[in-house]
Steps between C-alpha positions, in 0.01 A plus 500: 500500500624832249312395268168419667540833673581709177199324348245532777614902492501529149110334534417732757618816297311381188244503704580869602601419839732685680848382564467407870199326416685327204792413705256332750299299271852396321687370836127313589509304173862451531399306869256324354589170398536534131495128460139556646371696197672270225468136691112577595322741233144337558476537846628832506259597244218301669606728832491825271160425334379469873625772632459750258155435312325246798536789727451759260132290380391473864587850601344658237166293538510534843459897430275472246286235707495829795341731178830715465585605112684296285814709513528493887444120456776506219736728718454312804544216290797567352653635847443156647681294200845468696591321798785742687772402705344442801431169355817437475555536860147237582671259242825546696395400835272254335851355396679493823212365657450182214184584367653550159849400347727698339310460113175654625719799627676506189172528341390763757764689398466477139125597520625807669732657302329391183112622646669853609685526183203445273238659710627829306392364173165375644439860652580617071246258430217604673552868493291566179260300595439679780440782317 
């Protein structure tokens, strides 16, 4: 659990997050199942490829569809390329009530951290084309 902690904070300051932030992100990926993100790459990168660019695709051609600019539909794009932790919460009481078993949450989970973690990189991307 040191270890996934140091690394998740040593991420997160790469990243030029600050240390609370770090700290955070490090104890989150330490809860998260690590056996998760080495026992199930595909579907956790299935789960990231929808999350990130599905809902970054449809957001931004939903604002382009209303006649906004391309870097509001880019911005708004980008913005909407994470699921947060609230999901976390629907895919918990999804759990207690049996709608899902404990691998979807895992998956849940994984989607999570890894969407808010790279959603940095995808704001990087699409700031000079915004431009």
């Amino acid at each position: 659990m040191t270890l996934t902690t140091s690394v998740g904070a040593g991420i997160a300051w790469l990243w030029g997050w600050g240390f609370a932030s770090g700290l955070i992100f490090g104890l989150c990926l330490a809860c998260a199942s690590t056996v998760v993100f080495l026992s199930q790459p595909g579907q956790i990168l299935v789960v990231v490829i929808v999350v990130m660019f599905v809902n970054f695709a449809s957001a931004a051609a939903i604002v382009i569809a209303n006649r906004y600019p391309l870097s509001t539909a880019l911005s708004i794009g980008a913005s909407l390329g994470q699921i947060g932790e609230f999901s976390i919460i629907l895919a918990g009481l999804a759990l207690s009530l049996s709608v899902i078993d404990s691998e979807v949450m895992n998956l849940v989970l994984a989607g999570v951290l890894l969407s808010i973690t790279f959603n940095t990189l995808l704001f990087k991307a699409v700031e000079p084309l915004r431009r």
